[in-house]
N, C-alpha and C positions, 0 to 999 in steps of 0.2 A: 461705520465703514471698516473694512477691513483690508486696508493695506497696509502689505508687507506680514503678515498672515500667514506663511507658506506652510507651518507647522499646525499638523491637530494636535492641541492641549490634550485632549481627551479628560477635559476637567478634573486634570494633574497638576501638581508642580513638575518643575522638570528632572528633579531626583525620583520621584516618587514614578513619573512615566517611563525613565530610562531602566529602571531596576524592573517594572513590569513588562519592558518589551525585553528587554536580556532574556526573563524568566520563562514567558510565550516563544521567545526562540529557541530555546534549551528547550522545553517541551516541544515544538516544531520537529526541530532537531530526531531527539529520543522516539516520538510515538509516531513522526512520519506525517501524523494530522492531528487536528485538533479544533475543536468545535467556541467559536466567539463570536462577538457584533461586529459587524461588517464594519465598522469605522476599525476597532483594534484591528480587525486583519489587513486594511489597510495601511493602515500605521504598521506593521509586522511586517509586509511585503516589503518596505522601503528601509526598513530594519535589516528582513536577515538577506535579501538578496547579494546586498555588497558584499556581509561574511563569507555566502555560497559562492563567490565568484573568488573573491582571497582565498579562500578552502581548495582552487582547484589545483595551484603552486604549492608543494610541499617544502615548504621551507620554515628554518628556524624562524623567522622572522614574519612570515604570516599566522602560523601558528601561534607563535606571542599577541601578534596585532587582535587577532579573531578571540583569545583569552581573555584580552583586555576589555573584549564585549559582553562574552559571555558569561566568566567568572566559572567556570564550571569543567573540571580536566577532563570528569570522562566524557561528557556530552564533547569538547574540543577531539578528543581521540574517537569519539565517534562519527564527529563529522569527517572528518579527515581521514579516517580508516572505512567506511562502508558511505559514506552519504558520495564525496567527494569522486571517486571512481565513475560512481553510477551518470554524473552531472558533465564530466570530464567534456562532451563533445557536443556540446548543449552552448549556447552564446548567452542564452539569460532566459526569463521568463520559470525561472526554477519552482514556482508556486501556482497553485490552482486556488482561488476564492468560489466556492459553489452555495450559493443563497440558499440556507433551507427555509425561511419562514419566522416567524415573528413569533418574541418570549411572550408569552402567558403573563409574566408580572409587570413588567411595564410597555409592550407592546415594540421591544427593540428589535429590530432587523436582525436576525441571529444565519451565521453563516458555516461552513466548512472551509478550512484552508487546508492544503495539503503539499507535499511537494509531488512534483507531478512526476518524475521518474519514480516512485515505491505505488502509483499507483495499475493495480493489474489490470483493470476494466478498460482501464482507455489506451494504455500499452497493445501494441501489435505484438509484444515478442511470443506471449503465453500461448497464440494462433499459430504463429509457425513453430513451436517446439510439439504444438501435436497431431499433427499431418506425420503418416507415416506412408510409407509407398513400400508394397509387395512387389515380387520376380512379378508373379501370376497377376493380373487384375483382376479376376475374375473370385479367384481366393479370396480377396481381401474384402470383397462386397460381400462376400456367402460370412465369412468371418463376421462382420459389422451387423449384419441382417439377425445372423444368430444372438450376437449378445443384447441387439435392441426388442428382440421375443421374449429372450431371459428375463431381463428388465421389467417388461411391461408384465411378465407371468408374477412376478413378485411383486409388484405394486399393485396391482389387480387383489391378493390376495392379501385381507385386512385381519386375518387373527394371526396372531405371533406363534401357536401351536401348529399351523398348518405351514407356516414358513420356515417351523425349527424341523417340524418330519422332513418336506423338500429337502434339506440340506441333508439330513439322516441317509436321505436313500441316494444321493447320486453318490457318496462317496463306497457306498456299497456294491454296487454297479461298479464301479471304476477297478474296485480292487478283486470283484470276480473277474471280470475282462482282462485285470493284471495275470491273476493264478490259471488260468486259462491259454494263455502265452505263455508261460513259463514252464507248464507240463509240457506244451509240442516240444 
């Protein structure tokens, strides 16, 4: 039976686990994501959330507290300088677990953790910084139609000789059209 149980060992001692979730949070921290077995990223959720949430007060004294976790100054000055701003208006849930599939060597559940504001995909903000709105509307669809012609003319064409001539002659064009205005 196992009551009173609350902790996964993760078939650690309890030096030997506290010093590898410090280490998996400092890397959390640092790289923003990091790929493990879904038991450690559970154990790592219950790890760095409380820091993430001490990180959002700048003060002398959380900053100490969150050191005393991590052991690490720059990973503490990088949480608290770039992670902690981003997280500021967020109540919790600061981590994404996403399942990718089972290790080859012994068959263990292996997963992604990440913190969930660094990530762009599932973030709205990156959609609205690229909507632009023209005076004309009219303009901006003939604009858009043009560059997706462009596009599809150059991917269409698969030798790198005939895509370095293209580029050759439009600037040549551009610059008679130029001397051609400049004598009127």
């Amino acid at each position: 039976m196992r009551h009173g149980n609350k902790v996964n060992n993760l078939g650690r001692k309890s030096a030997h686990r506290k010093a590898m979730l410090s280490n998996m949070a400092g890397s959390l921290i640092q790289h923003k994501r990091i790929n493990t077995t879904v038991a450690k990223a559970k154990a790592l959720r219950g790890y760095v959330e409380p820091l993430l949430t001490k990180a959002k007060t700048d003060s002398t004294h959380s900053r100490r507290t969150v050191f005393s976790y991590l052991q690490n100054k720059d990973i503490v000055s990088e949480l608290f300088r770039e992670v902690a701003p981003k997280i500021a208006n967020r109540e919790g849930g600061y981590t994404r677990i996403i399942r990718t599939g089972y290790r080859l060597g012994d068959n263990a559940e292996m997963c992604m953790i990440e913190l969930v504001d660094f990530n762009e995909i599932y973030t709205n903000e990156k959609a609205k910084k690229t909507t632009r709105r023209s005076r004309r509307a009219g303009g901006a669809k003939k604009e858009v139609e043009e560059t997706v012609v462009a596009e599809t003319e150059v991917v269409e064409e698969t030798a790198p000789e005939a895509a370095a001539e293209e580029t050759a002659e439009t600037p040549e064009e551009d610059t008679t059209s130029e001397e051609s205005t400049e004598e009127k």
